[in-house]
N, C-alpha and C positions, 0 to 999 in steps of 0.2 A: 601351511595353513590354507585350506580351502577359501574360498574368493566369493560370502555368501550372499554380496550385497545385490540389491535387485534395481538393476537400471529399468527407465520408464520408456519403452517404446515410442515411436512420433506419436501413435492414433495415441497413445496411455498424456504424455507430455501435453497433447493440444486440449485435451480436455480435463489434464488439471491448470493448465494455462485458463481456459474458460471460464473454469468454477472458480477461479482465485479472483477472476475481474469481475463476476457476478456478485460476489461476496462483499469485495470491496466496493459495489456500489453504494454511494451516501455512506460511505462507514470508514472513511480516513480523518483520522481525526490531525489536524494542523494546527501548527504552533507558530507564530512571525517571533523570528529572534529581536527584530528591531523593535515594538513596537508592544509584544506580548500578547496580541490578539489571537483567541481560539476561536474555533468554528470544525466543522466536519465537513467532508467535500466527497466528490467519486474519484477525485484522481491525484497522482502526488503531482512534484513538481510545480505547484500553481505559486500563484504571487499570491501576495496580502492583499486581501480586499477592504481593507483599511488603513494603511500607510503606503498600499503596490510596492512592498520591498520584497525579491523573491528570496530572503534569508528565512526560509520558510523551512520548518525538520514537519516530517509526516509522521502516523505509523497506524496502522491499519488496526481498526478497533477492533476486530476479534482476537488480536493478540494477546488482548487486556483477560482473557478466560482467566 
């Protein structure tokens, strides 16, 4: 069976890496597990900015389409 899948070249890679950090600008939407505080942010990873616990789950609001 032929092998039809299409891999993304570096130049192809680095600018859907770009356009994925563009998109996710202001549009992660965060959840604190400790605490339940929502809010939207530009990046994952970040702590709670109302209890600082980083039990924090992300996920990027265009996923929500």
């Amino acid at each position: 069976m032929p092998d039809d899948t299409k891999h993304l070249t570096s130049d192809e890679l680095g600018i859907w890496r770009t356009e994925i950090k563009r998109i996710n600008q202001n549009n992660i939407f965060c959840h604190c597990r400790n605490c339940n505080y929502e809010w939207v942010d530009s990046v994952e990873g970040v702590f709670c900015p109302k209890c600082h616990s980083h039990q924090v789950e992300s996920i990027s609001c265009w996923q929500f389409r």
